[in-house]
C-alpha positions as CSV (number, residue, x, y, z in Angstrom):
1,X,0.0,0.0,0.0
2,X,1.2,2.9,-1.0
3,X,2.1,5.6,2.3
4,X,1.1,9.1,2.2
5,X,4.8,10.0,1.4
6,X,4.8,8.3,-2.1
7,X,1.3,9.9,-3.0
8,X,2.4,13.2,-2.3
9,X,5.7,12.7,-4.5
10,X,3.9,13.6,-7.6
11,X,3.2,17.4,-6.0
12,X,5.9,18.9,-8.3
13,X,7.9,20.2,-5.9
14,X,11.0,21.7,-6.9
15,X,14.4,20.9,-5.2
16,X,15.8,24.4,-3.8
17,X,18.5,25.7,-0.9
18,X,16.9,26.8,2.3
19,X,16.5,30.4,1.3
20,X,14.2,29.3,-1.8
21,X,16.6,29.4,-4.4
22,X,16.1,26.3,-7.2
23,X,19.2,23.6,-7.6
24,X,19.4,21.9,-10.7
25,X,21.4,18.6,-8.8
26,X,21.1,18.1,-4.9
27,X,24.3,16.3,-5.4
28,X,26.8,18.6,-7.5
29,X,29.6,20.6,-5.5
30,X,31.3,23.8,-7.4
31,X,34.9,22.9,-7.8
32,X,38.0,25.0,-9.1
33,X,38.5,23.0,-12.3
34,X,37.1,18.8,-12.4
35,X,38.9,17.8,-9.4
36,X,40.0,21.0,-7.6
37,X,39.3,22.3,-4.1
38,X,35.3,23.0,-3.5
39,X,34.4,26.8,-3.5
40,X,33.1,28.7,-0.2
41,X,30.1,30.2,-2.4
42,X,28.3,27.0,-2.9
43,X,25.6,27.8,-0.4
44,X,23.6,24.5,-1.7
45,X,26.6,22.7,-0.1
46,X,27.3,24.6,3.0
47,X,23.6,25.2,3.7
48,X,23.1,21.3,3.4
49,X,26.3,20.3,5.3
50,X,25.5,23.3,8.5
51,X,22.0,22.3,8.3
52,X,22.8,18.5,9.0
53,X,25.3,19.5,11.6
54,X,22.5,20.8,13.8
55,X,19.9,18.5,13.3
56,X,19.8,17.0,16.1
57,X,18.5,18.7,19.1
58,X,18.8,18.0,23.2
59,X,16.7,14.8,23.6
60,X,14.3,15.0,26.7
61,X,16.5,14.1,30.5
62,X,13.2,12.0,31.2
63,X,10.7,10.2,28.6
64,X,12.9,10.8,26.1
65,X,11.5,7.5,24.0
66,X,8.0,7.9,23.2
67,X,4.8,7.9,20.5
68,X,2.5,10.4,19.8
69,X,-0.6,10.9,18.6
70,X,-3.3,13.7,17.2
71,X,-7.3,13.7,18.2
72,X,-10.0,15.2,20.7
73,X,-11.3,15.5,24.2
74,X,-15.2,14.9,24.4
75,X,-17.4,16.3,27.4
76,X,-19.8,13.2,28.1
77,X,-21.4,14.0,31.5
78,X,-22.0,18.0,33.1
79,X,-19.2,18.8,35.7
80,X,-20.1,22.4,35.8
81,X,-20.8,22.1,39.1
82,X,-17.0,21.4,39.9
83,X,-15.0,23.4,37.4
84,X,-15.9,26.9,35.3
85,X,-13.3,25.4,32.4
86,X,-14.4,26.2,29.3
87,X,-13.8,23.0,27.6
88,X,-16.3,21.6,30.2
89,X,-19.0,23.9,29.4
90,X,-21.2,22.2,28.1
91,X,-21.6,17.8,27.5
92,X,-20.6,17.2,23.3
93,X,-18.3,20.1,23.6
94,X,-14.8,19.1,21.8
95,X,-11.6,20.0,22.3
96,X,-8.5,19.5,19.8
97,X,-6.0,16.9,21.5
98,X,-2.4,15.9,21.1
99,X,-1.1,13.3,23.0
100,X,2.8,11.4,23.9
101,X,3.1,8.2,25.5
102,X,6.4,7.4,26.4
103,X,8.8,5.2,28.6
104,X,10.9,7.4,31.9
105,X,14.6,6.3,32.1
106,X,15.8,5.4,28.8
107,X,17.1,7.0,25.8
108,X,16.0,8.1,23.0
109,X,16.8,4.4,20.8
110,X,15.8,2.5,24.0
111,X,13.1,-0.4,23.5
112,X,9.4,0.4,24.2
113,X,8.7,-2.9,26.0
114,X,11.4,-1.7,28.9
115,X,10.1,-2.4,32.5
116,X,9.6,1.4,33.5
117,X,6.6,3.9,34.5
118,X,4.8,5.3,31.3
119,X,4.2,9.2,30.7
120,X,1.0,9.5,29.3
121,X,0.9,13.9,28.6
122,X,-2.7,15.3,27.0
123,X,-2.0,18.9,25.5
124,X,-5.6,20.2,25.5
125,X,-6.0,23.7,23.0
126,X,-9.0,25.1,24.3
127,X,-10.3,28.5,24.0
128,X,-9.0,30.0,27.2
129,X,-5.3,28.7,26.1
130,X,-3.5,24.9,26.7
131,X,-4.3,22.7,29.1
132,X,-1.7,20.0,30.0
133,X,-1.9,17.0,31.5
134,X,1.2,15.6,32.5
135,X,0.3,12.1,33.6
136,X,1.6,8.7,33.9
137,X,0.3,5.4,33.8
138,X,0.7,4.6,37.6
139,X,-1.2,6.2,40.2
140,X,1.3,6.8,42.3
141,X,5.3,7.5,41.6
142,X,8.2,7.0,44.1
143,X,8.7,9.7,45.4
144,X,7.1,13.1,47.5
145,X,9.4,15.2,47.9
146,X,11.0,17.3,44.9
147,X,14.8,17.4,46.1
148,X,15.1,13.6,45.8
149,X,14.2,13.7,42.5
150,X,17.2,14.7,40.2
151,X,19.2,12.1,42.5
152,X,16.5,9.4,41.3
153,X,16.8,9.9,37.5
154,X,20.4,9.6,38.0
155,X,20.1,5.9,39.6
156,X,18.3,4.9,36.4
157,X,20.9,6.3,34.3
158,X,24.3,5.2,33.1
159,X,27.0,4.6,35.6
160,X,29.5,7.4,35.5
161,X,32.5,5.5,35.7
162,X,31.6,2.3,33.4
163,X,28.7,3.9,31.3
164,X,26.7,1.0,32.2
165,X,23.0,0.2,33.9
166,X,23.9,-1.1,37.6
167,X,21.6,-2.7,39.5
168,X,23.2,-1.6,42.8
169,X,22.4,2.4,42.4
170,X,19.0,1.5,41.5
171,X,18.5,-0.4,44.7
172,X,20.4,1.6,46.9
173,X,18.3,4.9,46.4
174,X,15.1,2.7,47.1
175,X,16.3,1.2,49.8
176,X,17.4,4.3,51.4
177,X,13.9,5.6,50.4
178,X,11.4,3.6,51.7
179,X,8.6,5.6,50.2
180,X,9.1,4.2,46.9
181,X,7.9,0.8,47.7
182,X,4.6,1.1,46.8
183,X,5.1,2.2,43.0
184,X,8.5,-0.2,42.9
185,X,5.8,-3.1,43.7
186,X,3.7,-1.8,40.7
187,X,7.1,-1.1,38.4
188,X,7.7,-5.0,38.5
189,X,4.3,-6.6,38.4
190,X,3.1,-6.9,34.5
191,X,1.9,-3.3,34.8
192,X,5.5,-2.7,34.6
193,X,5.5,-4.3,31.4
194,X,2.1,-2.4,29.4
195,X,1.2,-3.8,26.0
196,X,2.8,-1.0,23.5
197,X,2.1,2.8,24.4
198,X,-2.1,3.0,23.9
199,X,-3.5,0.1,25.7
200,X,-3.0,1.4,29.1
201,X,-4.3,3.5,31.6
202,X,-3.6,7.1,32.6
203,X,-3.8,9.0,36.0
204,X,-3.0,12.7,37.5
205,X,-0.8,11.1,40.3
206,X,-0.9,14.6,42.1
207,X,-3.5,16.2,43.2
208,X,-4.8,19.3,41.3
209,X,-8.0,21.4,42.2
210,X,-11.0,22.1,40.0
211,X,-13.1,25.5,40.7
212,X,-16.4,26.4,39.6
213,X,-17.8,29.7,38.8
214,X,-18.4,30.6,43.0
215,X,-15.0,30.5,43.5
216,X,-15.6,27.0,45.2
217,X,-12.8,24.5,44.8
218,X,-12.6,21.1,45.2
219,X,-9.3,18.5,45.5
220,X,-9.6,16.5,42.5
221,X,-7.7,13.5,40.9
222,X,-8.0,12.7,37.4
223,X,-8.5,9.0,36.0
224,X,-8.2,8.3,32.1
225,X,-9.1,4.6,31.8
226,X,-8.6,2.7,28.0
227,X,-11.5,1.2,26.8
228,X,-10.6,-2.0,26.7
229,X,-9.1,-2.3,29.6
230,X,-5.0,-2.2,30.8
231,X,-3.0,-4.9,28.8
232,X,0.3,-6.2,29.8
233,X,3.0,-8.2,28.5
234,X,5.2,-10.6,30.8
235,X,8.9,-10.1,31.6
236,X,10.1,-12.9,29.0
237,X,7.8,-11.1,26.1
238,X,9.1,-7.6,27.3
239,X,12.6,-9.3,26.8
240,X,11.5,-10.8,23.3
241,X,10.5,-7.7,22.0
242,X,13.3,-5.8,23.1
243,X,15.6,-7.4,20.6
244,X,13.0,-8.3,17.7
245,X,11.1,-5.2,17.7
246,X,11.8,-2.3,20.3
247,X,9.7,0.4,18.6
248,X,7.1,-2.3,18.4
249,X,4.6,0.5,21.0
250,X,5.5,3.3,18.4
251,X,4.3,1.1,15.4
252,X,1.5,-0.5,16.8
253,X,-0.1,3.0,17.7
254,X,0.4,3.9,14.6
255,X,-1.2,0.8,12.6
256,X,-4.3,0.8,14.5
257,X,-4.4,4.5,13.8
258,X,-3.8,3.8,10.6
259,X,-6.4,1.2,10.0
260,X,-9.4,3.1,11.9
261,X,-8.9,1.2,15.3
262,X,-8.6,4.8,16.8
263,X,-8.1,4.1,20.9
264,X,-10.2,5.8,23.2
265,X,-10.6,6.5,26.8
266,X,-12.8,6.9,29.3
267,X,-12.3,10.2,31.8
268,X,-13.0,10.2,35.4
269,X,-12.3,12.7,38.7
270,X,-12.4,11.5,41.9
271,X,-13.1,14.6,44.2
272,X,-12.2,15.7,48.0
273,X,-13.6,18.9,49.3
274,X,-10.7,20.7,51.5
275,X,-13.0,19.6,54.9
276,X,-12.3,15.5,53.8
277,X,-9.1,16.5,53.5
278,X,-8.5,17.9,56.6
279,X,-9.7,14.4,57.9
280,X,-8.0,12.0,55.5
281,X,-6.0,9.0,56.6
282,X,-3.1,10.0,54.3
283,X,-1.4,13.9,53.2
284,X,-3.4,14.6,50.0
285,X,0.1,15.8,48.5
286,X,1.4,12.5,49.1
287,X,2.7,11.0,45.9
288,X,3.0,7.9,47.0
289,X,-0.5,7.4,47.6
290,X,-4.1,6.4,46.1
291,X,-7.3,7.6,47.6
292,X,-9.9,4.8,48.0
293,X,-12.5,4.2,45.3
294,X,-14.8,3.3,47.6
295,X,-14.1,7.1,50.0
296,X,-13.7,8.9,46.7
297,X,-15.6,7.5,43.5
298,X,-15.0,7.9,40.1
299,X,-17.4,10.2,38.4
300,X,-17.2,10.1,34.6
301,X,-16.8,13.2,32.7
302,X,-15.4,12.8,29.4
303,X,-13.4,10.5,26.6
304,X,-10.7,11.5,24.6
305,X,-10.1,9.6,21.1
306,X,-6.9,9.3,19.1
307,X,-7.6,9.5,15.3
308,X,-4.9,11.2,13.5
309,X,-1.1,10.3,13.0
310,X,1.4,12.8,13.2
311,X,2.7,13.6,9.5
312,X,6.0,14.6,11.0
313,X,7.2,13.0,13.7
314,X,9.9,15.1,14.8
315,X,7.4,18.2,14.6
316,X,4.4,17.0,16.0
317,X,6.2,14.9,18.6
318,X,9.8,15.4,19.5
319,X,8.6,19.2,19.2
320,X,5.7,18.8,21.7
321,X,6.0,20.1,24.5
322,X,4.0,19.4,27.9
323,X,4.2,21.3,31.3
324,X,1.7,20.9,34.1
325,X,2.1,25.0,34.4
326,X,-0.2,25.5,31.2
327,X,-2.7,25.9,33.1
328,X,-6.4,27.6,32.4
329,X,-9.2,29.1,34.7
330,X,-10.8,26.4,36.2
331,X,-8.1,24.4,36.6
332,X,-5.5,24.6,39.1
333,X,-2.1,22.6,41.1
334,X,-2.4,22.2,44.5
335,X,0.1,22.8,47.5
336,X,2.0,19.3,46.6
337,X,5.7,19.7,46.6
338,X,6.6,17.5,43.7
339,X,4.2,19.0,41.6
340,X,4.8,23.2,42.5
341,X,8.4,22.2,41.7
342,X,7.3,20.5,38.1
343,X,5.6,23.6,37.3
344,X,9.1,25.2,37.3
345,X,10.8,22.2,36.0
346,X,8.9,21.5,32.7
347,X,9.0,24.6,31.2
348,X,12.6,25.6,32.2
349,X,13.9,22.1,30.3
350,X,11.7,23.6,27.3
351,X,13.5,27.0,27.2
352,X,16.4,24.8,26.9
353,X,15.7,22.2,24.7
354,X,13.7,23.8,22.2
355,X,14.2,27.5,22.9
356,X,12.7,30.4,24.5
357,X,9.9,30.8,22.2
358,X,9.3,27.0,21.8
359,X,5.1,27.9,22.6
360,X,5.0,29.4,19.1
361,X,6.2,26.4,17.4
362,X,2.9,25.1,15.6
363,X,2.4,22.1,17.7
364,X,2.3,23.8,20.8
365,X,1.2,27.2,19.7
366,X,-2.8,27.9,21.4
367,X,-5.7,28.5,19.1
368,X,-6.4,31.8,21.0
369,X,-4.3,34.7,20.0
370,X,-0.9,35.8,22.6
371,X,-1.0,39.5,23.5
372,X,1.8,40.2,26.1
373,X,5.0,41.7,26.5
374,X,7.5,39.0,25.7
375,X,9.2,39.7,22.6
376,X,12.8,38.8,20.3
377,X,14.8,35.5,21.1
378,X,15.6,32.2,18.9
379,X,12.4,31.7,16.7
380,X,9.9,34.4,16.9
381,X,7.9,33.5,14.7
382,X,4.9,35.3,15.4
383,X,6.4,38.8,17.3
384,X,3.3,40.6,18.1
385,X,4.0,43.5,15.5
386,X,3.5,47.0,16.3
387,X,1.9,46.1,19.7
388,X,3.7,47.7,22.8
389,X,6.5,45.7,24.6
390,X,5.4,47.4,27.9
391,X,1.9,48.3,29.6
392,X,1.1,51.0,27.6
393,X,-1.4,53.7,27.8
394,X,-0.7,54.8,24.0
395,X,-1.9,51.2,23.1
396,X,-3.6,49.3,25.9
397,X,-4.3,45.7,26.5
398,X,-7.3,44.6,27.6
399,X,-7.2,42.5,30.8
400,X,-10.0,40.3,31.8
401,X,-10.8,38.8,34.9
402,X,-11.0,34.9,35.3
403,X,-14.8,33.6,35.3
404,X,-14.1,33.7,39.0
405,X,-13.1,37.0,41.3
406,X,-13.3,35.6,45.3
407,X,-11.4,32.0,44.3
408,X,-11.3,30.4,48.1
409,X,-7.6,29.0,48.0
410,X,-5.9,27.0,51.0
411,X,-5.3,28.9,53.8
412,X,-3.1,26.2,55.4
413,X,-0.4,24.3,53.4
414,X,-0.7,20.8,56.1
415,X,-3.1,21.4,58.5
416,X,-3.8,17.6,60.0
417,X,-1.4,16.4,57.5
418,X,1.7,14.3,58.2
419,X,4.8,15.4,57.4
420,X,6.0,13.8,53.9
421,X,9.8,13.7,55.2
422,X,9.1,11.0,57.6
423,X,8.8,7.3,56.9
424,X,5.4,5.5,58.8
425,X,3.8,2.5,59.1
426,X,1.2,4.3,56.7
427,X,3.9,3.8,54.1
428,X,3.3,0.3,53.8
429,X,-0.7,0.2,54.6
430,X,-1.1,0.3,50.2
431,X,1.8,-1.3,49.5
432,X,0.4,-4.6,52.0
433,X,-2.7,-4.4,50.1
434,X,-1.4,-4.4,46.6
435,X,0.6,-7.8,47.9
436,X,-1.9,-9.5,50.2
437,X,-5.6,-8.6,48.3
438,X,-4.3,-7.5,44.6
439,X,-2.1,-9.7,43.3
440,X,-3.4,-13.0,42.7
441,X,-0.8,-16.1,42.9
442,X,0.0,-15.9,39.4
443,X,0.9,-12.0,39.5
444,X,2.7,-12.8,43.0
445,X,4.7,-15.6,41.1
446,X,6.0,-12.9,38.5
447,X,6.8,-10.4,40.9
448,X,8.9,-12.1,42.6
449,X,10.6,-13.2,39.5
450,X,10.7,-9.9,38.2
451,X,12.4,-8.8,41.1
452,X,15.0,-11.5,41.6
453,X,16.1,-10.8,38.1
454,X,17.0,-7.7,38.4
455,X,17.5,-7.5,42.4
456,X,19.9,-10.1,42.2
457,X,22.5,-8.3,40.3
458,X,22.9,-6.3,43.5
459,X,26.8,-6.9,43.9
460,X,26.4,-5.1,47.6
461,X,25.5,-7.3,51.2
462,X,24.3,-4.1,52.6
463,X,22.0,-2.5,49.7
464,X,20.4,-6.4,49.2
465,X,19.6,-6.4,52.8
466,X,18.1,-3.2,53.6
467,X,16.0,-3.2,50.6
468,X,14.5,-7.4,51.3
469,X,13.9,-5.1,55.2
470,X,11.9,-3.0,52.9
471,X,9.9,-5.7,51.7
472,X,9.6,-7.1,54.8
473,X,7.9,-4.1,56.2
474,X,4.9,-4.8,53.1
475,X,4.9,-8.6,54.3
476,X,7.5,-11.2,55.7
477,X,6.3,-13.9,53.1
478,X,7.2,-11.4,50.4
479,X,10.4,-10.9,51.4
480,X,11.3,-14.0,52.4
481,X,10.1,-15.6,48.8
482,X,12.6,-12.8,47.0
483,X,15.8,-13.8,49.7
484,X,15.0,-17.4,48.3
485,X,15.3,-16.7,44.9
486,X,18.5,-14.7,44.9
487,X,19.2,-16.9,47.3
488,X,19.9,-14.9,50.3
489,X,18.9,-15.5,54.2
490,X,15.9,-13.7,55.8
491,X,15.7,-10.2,56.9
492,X,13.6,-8.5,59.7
493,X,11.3,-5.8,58.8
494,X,12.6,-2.1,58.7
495,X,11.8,-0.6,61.5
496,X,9.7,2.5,61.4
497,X,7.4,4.9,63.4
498,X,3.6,3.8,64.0
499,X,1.0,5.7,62.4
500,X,-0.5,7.2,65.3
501,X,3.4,9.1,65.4
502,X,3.3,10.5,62.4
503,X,4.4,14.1,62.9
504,X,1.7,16.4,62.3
505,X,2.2,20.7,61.9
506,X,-0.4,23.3,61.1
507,X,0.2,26.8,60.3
508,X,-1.7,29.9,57.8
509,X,-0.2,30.9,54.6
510,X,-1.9,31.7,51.6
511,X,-2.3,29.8,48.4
């Protein structure tokens, strides 16, 4: 079958240098004489050769493998009541969508099948500007508390000294960071493992806020459940396709896409007004935890559909560019740590990857015209004209008020909260669970094995046994099945503070 590349090689196109100018052979280099020295005024050649010298640009630190897709967000049930957004005005109301799925801790030519969280980002253009949702496929990550992270990445990175993967890094920093248990028990079930890029699941993680046209906010986490349900793929499969087919996520996306199998998902909020917060078992800006289905139900709002392929890939994905700071009225972060530092993080790595005006690059640029005082840099491609670079009163903007005026922030940041820096027995409360009622014997049979095989190329006494203490604190069974297998003697639990001692603090500031 012919692709759309070939169809559209018949468009006439002539061949030309970068400024416009035709070339009557891509291939011909101006010489003194047949086989003389080339000439400095061949601007075909030099404007080809500098061109390819800078092709390449700063792949992402994070998620730098991943697959993207093109569609729209659907409003399917009335949430007015929770959130003045415009793209929930009203239910058939559609939004345009792009979307990148992606693995974490590889690089850029690393296999899709890897065991690793997913991103799962939504760049919403609605009429009040972008909206991105920076998500991942696990409702939880490892850890709460933004300093750690930087050190985390680099555990999953090369080795310094022998520009290898090493299993004891990895281990050490969870061990030494008992928080991460929770998602490290989801990392090496199958959900490690997800069935390509599209046939998985998608969730907020942090906790955001919707407000409604009062001014009335409510905590809020977002769901985005496939239709079809979460596939995996075992560790030996994962393996498989690492060597036969690692973009095998990127083409399958793109097949089913292709061929009119166009994914879709289900959306869903679970909400928390700030009073159930103040009374909740566990910090709300806890990372490492889920709130209860059965506290907090899901209450569907929406679907999103993918049903267009990129027709560039390195402008419509590589280009992309996601920040949970792109924000609109309606929509809001909350006081979590990991998050208020991601709204920093995201678009500072964009100013450096792409450049400082990377919002006007077309995939990222909003549907609603810019008016503002930012002007010049790299790649201004749309520089406001004549328009003021100041607040002028020769040309004025106009500045309009958000739907809301008297928006009720927090007026604490942890009132009855515990403090995220200390480890508790509620660490382990979700974690026990995921073990002792989630898991059924075949998915505790391949965590185990999951973990051994990795685990057991720990070269250090001390990191294997403090982390098999770790597990120990979930459940003694589960850690003693993991010693067996890398054949190690049994450890006592880590030690840690009741929950009844978790350190609690409560002081004013404003939102």
């Amino acid at each position: 079958m012919p692709t759309k590349r070939a169809l559209e090689a018949q468009d006439k196109a002539v061949y030309t240098t970068s400024s416009g100018a035709p070339v009557a052979e891509p291939y011909a280099a101006q010489r003194v004489g047949n086989n003389g020295p080339l000439l400095l005024q061949d601007f075909s050649l030099i404007d080809s050769l500098a061109h390819f010298d800078r092709e390449r640009i700063p792949e992402r630190v994070v998620h730098a493998k991943g697959a993207g897709c093109h569609g729209f967000f659907e409003v399917t049930h009335d949430i007015t009541d929770l959130s003045c957004a415009a793209l929930f005005s009203e239910v058939g109301k559609k939004t345009p969508v792009t979307m990148r799925f992606s693995t974490v801790g590889g690089e850029l030519g690393s296999a899709d099948s890897a065991r690793d969280p997913r991103g799962f980002a939504i760049k919403l253009k609605t009429e009040h500007g972008n909206l991105d949702w920076v998500f991942n496929n696990t409702p939880i990550f490892f850890i709460r508390d933004p300093a750690k992270f930087p050190h985390f990445i680099h555990t999953q990175k090369r080795d310094p000294e022998t520009h290898l993967k090493d299993a004891d890094p990895f281990w050490d920093y969870f061990s030494l960071n008992p928080e991460s248990i929770h998602q490290v028990m989801i990392l090496f079930s199958d959900r490690g493992t997800p069935y390509g890029f599209h046939h998985m699941h998608g969730y907020s993680g942090h906790t955001y806020k919707f407000v409604n046209a009062e001014g009335k906010f409510v905590y809020v986490q977002i769901h985005v459940r496939k239709e079809g349900g979460f596939k995996t793929i075992d560790n030996a499969t994962a393996g498989k396709l690492a060597g036969e087919n690692p973009d095998y996520g990127i083409e399958l996306l793109h097949n089913d896409v292709a061929a009119g199998k166009f994914p879709e998902w289900k959306l869903f909020v679970q909400t928390m007004t700030p009073e159930q917060a103040e009374k909740f078992r566990y910090n709300i800006c806890d990372l490492t935890k889920v709130w209860p289905h059965a506290e907090f139900p899901l209450r569907p709002f929406g679907k999103i559909v993918l049903n267009k392929n990129p027709e560039n890939y390195f402008a419509e994905v590589e280009q992309v560019a996601f920040s949970p700071s792109h924000t609109v009225p309606g929509f809001e972060p909350s006081n979590d740590p990991v998050l208020q530092s991601r709204l920093f993080s995201y678009p500072d790595t964009h100013r450096h990857r792409l450049g400082t005006n990377y919002q006007q690059l077309p995939v990222n640029r909003p549907l609603v015209p810019i008016a503002n005082f930012q002007r010049d840099g790299p790649m201004a491609f749309e520089n406001q004209g004549t328009r003021p670079n100041y607040q002028s009163s020769l040309v004025p903007l106009t500045y309009k008020p958000k739907p809301y005026e008297q928006v009720k922030h927090e007026t604490w940041l942890a009132a009855a909260k515990t403090d995220l820096s200390f480890i508790t027995e509620l660490d382990f409360e979700q974690p026990r669970a995921l073990w002792q009622k989630v898991f059924d014997n075949t998915q505790k049979e391949h965590f185990v094995s999951n973990v051994a095989g990795h685990f057991g190329n720990v070269k250090s006494p001390e990191v294997k046994a403090r982390q098999l203490s770790v597990f120990a604190a979930v459940d003694q069974d589960l850690s003693d099945r993991i010693a067996k297998a890398i054949g190690h003697p049994s450890v006592k639990p880590l030690s840690v503070a009741p929950a009844a001692q978790a350190i609690r603090f409560q002081y004013n500031q404003s939102a």
